[in-house]
LOFIDREN-510610 format. One record per atom (N, C-alpha, C): residue number from 1; residue in three letters; atom name; z, x, y. Coordinates in nm, 3 decimals. Atoms other than C-alpha are relative to their C-alpha. Example, Ala and Ser with C-alpha at 12.3 -4.5 7.8 and 13.67 -1.06 7.14 Angstrom:
BEGIN
+-----+------+------+---------+---------+---------+
| seq | type | atom |       w |       u |       v |
+-----+------+------+---------+---------+---------+
|   1 |  ala |    N |   0.000 |   0.089 |  -0.119 |
|   1 |  ala |   CA |   0.780 |   1.230 |  -0.450 |
|   1 |  ala |    C |   0.000 |   0.090 |   0.120 |
|   2 |  ser |    N |  -0.006 |  -0.082 |  -0.119 |
|   2 |  ser |   CA |   0.714 |   1.367 |  -0.106 |
|   2 |  ser |    C |   0.073 |  -0.077 |   0.109 |
+-----+------+------+---------+---------+---------+
END
This chain:
BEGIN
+-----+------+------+---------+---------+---------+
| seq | type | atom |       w |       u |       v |
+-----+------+------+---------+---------+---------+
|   1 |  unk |    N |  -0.093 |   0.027 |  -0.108 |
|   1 |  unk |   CA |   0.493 |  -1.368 |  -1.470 |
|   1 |  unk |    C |  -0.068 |   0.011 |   0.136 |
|   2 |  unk |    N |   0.079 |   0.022 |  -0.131 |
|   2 |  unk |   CA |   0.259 |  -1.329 |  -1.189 |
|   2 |  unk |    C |  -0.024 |   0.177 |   0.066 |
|   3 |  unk |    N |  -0.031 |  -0.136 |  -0.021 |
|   3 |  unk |   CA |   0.183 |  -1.040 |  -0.960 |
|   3 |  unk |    C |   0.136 |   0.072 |   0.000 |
|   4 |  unk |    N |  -0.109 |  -0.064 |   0.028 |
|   4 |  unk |   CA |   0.393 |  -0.765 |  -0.916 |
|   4 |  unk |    C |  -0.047 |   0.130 |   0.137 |
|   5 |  unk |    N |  -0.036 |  -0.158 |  -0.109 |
|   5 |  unk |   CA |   0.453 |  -0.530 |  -0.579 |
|   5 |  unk |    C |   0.076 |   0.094 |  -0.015 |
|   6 |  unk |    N |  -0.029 |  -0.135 |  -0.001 |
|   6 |  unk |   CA |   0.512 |  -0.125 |  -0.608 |
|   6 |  unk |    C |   0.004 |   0.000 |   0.107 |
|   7 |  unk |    N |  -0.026 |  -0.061 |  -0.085 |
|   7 |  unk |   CA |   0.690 |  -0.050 |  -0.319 |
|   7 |  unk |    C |   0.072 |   0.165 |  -0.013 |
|   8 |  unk |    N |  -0.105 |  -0.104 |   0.035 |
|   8 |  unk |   CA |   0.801 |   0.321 |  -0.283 |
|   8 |  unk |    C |  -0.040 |   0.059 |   0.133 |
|   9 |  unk |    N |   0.002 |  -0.065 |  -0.173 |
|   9 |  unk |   CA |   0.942 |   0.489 |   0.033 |
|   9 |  unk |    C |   0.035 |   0.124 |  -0.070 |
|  10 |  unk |    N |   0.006 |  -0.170 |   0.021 |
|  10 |  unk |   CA |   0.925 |   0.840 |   0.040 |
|  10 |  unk |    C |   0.074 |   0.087 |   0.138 |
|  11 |  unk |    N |   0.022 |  -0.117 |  -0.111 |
|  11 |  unk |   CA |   1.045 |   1.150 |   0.261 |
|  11 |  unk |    C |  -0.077 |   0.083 |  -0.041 |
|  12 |  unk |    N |   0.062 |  -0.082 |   0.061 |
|  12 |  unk |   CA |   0.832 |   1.398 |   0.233 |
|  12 |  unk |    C |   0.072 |   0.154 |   0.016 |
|  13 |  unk |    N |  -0.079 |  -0.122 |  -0.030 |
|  13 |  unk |   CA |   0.958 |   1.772 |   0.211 |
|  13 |  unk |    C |  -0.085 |   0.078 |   0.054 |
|  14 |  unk |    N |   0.086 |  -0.113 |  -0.113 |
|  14 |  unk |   CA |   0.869 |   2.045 |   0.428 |
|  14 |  unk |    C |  -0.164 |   0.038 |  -0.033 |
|  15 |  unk |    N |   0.126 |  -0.091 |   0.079 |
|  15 |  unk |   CA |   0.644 |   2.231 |   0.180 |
|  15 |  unk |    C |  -0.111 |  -0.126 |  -0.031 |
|  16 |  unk |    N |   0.077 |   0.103 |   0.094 |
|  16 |  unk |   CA |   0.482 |   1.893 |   0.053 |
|  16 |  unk |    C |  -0.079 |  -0.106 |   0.097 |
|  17 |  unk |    N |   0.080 |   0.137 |  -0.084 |
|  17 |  unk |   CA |   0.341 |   1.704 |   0.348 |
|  17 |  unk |    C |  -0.161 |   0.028 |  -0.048 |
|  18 |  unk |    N |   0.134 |   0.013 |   0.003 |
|  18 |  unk |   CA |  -0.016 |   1.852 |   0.320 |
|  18 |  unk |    C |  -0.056 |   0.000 |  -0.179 |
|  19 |  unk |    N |   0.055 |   0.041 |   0.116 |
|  19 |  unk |   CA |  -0.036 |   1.829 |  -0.099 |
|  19 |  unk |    C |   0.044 |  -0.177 |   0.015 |
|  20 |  unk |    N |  -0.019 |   0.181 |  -0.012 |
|  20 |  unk |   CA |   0.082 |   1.437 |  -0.032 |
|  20 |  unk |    C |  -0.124 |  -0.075 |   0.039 |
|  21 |  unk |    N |   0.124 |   0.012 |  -0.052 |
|  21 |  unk |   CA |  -0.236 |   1.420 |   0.169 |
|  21 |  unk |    C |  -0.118 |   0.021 |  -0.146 |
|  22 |  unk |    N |   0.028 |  -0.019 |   0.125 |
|  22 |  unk |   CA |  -0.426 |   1.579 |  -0.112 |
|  22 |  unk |    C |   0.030 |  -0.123 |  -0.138 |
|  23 |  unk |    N |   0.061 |   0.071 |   0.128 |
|  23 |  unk |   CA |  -0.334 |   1.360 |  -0.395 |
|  23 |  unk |    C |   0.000 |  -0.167 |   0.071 |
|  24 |  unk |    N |   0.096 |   0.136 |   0.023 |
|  24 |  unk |   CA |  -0.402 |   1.034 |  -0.202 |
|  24 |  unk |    C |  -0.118 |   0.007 |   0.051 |
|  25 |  unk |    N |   0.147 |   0.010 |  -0.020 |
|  25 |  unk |   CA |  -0.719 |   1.156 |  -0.131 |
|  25 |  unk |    C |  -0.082 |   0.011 |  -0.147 |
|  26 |  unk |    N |   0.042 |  -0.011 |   0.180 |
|  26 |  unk |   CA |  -0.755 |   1.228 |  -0.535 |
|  26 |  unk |    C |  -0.020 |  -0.123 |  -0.041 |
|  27 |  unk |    N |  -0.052 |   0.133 |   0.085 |
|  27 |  unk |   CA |  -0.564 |   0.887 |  -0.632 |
|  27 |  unk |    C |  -0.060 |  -0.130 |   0.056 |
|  28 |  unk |    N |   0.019 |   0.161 |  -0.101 |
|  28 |  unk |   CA |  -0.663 |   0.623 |  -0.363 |
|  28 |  unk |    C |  -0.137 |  -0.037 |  -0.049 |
|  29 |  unk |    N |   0.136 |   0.035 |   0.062 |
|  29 |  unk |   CA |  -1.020 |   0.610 |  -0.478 |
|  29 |  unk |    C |  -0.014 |  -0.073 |  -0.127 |
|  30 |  unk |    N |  -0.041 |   0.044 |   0.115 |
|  30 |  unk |   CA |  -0.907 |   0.578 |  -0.803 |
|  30 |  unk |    C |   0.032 |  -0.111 |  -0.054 |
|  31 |  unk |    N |  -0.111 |   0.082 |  -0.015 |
|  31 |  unk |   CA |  -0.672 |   0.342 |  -0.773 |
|  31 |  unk |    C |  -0.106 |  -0.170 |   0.019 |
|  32 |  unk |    N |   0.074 |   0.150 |  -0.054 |
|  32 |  unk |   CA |  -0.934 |   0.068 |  -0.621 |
|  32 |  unk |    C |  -0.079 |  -0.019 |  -0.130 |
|  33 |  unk |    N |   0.098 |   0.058 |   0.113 |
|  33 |  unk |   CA |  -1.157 |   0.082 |  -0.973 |
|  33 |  unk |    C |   0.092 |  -0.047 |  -0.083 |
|  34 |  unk |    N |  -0.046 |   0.015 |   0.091 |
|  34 |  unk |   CA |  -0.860 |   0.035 |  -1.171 |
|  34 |  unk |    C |   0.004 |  -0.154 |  -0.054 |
|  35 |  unk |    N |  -0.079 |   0.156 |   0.017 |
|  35 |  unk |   CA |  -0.825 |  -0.313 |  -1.349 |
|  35 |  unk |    C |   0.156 |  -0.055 |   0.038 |
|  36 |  unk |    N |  -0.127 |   0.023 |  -0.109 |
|  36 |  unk |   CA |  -0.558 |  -0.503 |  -1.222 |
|  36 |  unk |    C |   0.048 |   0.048 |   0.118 |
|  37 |  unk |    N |  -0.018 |  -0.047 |  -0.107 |
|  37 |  unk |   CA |  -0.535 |  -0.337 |  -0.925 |
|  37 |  unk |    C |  -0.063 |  -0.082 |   0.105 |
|  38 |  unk |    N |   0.098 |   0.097 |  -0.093 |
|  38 |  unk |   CA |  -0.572 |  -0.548 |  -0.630 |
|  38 |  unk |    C |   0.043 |   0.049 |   0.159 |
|  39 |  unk |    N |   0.002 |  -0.009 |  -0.175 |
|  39 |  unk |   CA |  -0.486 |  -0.375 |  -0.305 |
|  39 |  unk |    C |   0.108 |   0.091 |   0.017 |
|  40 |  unk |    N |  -0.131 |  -0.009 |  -0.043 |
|  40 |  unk |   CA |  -0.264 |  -0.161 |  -0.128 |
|  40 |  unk |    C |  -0.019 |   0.090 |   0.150 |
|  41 |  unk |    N |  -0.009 |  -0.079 |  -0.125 |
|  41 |  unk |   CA |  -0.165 |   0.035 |   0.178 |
|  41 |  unk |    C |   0.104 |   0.119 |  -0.001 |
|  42 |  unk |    N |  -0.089 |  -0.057 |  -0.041 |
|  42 |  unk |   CA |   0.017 |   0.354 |   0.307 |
|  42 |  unk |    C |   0.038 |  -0.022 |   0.142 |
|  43 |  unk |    N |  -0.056 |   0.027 |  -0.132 |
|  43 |  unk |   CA |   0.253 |   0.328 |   0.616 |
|  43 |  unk |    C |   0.074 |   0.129 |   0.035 |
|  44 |  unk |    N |  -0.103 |  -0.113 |  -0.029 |
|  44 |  unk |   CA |   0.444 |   0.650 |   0.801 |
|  44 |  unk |    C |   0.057 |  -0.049 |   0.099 |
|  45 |  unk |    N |  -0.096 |   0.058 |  -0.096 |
|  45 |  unk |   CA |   0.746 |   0.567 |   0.976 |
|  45 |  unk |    C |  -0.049 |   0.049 |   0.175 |
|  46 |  unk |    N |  -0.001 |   0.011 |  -0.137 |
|  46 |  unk |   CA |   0.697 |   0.522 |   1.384 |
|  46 |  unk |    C |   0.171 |   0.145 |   0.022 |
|  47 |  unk |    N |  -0.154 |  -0.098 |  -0.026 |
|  47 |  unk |   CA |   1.098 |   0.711 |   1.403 |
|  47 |  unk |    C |  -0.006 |   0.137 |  -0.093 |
|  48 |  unk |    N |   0.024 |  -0.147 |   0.106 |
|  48 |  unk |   CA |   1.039 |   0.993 |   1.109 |
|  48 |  unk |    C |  -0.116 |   0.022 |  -0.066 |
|  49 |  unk |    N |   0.134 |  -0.020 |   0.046 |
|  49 |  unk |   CA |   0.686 |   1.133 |   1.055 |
|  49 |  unk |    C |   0.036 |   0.042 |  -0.159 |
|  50 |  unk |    N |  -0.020 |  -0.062 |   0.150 |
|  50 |  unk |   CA |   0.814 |   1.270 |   0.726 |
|  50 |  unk |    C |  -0.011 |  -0.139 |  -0.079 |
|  51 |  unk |    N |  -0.015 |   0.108 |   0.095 |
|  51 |  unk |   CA |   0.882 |   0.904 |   0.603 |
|  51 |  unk |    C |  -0.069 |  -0.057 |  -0.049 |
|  52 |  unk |    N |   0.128 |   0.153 |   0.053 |
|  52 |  unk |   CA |   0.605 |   0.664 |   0.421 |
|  52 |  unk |    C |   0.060 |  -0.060 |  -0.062 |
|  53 |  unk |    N |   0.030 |   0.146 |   0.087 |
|  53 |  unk |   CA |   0.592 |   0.351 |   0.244 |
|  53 |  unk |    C |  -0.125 |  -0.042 |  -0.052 |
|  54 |  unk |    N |   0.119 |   0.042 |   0.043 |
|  54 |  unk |   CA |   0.363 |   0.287 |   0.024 |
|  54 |  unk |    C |   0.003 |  -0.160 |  -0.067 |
|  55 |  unk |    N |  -0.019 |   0.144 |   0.064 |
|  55 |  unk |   CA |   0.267 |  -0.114 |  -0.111 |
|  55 |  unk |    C |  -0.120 |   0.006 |  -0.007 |
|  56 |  unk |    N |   0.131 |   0.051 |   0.116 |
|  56 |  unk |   CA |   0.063 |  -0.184 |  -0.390 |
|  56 |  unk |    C |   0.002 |  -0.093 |  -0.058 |
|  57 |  unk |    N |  -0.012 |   0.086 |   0.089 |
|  57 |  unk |   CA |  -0.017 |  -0.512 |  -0.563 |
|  57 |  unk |    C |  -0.091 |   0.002 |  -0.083 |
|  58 |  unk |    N |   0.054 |   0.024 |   0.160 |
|  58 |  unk |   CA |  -0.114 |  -0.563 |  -0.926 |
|  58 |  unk |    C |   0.018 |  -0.131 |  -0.030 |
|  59 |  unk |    N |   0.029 |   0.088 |   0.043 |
|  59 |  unk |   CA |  -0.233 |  -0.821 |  -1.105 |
|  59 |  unk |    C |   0.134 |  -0.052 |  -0.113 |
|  60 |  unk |    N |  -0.072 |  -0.023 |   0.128 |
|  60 |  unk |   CA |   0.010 |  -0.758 |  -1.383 |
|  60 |  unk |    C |   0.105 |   0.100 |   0.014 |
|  61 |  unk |    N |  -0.070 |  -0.096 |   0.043 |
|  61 |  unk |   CA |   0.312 |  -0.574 |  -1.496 |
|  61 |  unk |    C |  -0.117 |   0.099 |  -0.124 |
|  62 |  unk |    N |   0.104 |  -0.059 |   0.091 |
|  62 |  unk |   CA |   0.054 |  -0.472 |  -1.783 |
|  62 |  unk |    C |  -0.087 |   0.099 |   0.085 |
|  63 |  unk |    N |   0.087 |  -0.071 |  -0.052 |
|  63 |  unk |   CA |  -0.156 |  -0.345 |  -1.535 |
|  63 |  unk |    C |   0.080 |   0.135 |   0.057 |
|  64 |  unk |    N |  -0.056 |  -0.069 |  -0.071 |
|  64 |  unk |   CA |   0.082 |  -0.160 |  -1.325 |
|  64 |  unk |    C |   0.055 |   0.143 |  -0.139 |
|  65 |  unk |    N |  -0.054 |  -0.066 |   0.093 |
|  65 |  unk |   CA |   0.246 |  -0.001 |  -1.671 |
|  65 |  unk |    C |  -0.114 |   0.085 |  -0.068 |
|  66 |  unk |    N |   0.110 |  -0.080 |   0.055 |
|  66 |  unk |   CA |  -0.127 |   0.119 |  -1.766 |
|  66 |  unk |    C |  -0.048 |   0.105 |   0.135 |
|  67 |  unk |    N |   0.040 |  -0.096 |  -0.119 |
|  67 |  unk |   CA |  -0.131 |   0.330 |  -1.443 |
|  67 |  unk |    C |   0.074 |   0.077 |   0.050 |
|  68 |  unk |    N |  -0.071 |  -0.108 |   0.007 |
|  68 |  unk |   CA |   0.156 |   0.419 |  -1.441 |
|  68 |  unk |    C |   0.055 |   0.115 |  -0.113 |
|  69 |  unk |    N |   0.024 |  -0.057 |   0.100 |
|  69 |  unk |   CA |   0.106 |   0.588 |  -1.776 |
|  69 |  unk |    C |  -0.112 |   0.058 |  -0.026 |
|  70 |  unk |    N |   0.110 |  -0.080 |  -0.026 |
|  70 |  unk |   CA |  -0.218 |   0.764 |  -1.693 |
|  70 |  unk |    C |   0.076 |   0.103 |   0.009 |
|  71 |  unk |    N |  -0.043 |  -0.138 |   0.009 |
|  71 |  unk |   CA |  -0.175 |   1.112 |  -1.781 |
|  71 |  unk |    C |  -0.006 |   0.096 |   0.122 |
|  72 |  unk |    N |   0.040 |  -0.138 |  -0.074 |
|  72 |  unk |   CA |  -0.338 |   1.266 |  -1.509 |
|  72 |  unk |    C |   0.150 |  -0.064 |   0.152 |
|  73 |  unk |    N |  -0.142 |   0.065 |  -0.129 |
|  73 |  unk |   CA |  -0.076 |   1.014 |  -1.282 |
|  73 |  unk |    C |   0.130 |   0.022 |  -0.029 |
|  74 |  unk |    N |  -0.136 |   0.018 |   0.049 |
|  74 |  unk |   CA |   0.224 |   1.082 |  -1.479 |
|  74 |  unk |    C |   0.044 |   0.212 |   0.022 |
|  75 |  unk |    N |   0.018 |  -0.125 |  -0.039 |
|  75 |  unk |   CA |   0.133 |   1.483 |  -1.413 |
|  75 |  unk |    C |   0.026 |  -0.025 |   0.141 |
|  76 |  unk |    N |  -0.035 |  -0.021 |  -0.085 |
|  76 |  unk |   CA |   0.109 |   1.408 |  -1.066 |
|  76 |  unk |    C |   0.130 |  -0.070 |   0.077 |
|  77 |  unk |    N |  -0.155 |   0.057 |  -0.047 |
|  77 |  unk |   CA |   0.446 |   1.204 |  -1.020 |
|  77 |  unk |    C |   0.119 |   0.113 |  -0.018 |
|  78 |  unk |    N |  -0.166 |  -0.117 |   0.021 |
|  78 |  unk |   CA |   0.640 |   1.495 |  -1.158 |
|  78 |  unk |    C |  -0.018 |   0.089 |   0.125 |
|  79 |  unk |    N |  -0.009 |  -0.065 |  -0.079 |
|  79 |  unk |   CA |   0.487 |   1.736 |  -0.937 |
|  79 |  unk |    C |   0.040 |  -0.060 |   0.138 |
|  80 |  unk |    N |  -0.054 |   0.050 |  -0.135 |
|  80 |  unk |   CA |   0.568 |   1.514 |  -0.667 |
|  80 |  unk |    C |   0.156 |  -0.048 |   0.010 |
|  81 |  unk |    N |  -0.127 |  -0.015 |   0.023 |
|  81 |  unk |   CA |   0.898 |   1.489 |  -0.793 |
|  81 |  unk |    C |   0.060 |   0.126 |   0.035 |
|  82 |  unk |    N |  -0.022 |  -0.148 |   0.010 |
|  82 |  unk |   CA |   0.934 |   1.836 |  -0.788 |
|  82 |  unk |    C |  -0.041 |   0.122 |   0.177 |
|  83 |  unk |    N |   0.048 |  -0.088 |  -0.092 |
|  83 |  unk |   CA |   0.726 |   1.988 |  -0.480 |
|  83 |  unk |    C |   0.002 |  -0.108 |   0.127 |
|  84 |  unk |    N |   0.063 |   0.017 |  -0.120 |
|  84 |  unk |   CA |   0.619 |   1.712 |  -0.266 |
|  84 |  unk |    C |   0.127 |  -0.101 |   0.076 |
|  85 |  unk |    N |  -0.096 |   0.067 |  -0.058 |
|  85 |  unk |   CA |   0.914 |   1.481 |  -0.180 |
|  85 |  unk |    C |   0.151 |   0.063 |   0.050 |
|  86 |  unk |    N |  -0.161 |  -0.018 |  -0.050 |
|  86 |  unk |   CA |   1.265 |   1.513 |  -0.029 |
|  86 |  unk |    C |   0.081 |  -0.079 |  -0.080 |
|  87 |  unk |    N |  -0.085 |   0.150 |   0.044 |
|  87 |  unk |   CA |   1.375 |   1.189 |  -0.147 |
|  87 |  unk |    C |  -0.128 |  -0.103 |   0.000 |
|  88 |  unk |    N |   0.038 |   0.163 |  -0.005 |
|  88 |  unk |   CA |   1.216 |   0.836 |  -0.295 |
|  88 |  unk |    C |   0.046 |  -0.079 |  -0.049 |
|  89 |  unk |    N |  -0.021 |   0.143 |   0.055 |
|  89 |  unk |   CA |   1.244 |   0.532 |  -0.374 |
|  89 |  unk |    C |  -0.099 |  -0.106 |  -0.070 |
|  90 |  unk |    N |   0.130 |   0.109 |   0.001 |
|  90 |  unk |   CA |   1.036 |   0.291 |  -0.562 |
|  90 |  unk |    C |   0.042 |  -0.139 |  -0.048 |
|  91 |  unk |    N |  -0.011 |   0.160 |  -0.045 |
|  91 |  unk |   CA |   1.073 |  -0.104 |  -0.548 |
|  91 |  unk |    C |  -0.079 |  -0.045 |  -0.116 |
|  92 |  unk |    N |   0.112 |   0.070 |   0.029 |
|  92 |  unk |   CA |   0.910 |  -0.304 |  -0.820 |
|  92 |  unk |    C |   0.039 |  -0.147 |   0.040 |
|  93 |  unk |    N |  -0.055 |   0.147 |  -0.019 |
|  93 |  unk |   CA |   0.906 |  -0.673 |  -0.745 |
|  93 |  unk |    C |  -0.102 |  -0.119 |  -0.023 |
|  94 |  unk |    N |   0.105 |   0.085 |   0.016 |
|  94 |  unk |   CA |   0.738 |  -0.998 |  -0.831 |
|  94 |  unk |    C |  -0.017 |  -0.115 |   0.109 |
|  95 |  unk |    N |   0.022 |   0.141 |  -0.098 |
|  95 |  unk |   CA |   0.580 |  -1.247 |  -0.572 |
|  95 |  unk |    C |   0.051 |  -0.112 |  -0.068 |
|  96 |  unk |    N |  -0.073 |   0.112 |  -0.025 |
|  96 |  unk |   CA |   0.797 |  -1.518 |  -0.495 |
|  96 |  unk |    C |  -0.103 |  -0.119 |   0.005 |
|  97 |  unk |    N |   0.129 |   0.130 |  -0.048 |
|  97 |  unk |   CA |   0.500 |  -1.708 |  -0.292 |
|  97 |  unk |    C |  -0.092 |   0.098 |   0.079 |
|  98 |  unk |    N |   0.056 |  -0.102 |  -0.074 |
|  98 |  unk |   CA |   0.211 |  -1.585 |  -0.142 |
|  98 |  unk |    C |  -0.087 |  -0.140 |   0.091 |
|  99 |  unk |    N |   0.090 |   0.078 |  -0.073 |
|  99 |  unk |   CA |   0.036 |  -1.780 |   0.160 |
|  99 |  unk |    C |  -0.047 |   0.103 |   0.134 |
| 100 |  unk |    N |   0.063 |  -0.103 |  -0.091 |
| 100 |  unk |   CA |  -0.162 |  -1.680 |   0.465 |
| 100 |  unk |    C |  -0.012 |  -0.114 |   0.122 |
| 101 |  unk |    N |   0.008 |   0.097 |  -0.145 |
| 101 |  unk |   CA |  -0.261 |  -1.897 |   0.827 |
| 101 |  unk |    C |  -0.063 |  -0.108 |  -0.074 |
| 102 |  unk |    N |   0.094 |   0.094 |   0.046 |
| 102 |  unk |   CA |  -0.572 |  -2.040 |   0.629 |
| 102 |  unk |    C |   0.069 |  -0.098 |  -0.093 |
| 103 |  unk |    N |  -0.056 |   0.091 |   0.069 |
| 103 |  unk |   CA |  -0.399 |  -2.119 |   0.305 |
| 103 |  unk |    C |   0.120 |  -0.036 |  -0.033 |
| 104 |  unk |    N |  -0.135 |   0.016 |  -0.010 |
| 104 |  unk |   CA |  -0.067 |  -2.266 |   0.279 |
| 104 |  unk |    C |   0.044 |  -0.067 |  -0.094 |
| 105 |  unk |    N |  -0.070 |   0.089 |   0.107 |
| 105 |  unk |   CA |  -0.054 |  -2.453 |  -0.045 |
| 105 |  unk |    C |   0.184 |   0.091 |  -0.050 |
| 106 |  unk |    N |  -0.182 |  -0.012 |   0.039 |
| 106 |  unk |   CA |   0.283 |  -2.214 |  -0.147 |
| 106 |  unk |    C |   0.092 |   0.074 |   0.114 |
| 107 |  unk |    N |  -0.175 |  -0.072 |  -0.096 |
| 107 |  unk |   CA |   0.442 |  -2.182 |   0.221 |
| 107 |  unk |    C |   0.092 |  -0.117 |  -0.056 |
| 108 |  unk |    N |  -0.072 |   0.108 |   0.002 |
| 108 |  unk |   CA |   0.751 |  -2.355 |   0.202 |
| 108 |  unk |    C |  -0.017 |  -0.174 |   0.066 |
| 109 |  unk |    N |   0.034 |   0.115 |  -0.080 |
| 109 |  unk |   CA |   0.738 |  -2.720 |   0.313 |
| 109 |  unk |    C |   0.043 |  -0.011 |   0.146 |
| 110 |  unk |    N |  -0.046 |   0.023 |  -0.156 |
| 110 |  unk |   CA |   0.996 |  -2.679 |   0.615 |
| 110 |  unk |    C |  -0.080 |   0.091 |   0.076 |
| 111 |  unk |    N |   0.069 |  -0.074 |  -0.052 |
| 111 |  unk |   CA |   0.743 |  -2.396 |   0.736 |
| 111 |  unk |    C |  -0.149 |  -0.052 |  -0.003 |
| 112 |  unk |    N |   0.132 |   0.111 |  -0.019 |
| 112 |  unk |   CA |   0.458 |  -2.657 |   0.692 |
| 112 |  unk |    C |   0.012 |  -0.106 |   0.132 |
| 113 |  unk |    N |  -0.047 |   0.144 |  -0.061 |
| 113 |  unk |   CA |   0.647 |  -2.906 |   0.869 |
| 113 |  unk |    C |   0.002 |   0.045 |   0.182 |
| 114 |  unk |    N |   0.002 |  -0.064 |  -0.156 |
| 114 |  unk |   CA |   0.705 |  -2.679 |   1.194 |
| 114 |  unk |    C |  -0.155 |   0.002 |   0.064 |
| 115 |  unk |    N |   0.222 |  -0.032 |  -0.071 |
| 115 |  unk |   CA |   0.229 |  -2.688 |   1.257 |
| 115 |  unk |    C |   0.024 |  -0.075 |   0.031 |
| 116 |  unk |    N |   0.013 |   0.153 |   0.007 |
| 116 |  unk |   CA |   0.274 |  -3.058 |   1.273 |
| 116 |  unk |    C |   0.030 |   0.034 |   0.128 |
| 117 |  unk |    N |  -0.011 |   0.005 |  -0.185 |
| 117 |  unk |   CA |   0.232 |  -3.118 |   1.651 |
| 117 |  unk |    C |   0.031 |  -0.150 |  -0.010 |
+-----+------+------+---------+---------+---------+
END
């Protein structure tokens, strides 16, 4: 079915901001050797320092389901269930279309049609 974006917004809880730090300094390294793994970013809200967003894309649901079934990752989701969050959320979703300035074969056409000078 194509890629697949992990979005998950987070608060973080009092006690848990500086182990949050901690495991993406464990995981993020990680994360870039994995197969299927093709990219991602963290964001903290501008209005609530407590808040992030994290977005990750995978190659695969396969991929995403073999990482998120890593033991040592499925250990640290609980504890972050448990110690490091307030509240999350996580998003899975599959690209619709993906284009960029350079390539535009899947923008829409009426968003092609608007360059045309």
């Amino acid at each position: 079915m194509g890629k697949v974006v992990i979005l998950t917004e987070m608060t973080l809880a009092p006690e848990g901001k500086e182990r949050y730090r901690e495991l993406g300094e464990v995981f993020g390294p990680r994360m870039a050797d994995l197969e299927g793994y093709l990219g991602g970013e963290r964001f903290q809200s501008m209005n609530n320092p407590d808040r992030f967003l994290s977005l990750h894309v995978w190659e695969s649901e396969e991929a995403v389901a073999k990482w998120r079934n890593n033991p040592e990752h499925r250990e640290a989701q609980k504890e972050a269930r448990e110690k490091v969050y307030a509240d999350y959320k996580i998003i899975a979703a599959h690209i619709v279309r993906e284009y960029s300035k350079e390539d535009r074969d899947e923008a829409p056409a009426d968003s092609n049609e608007c360059l045309i000078d």
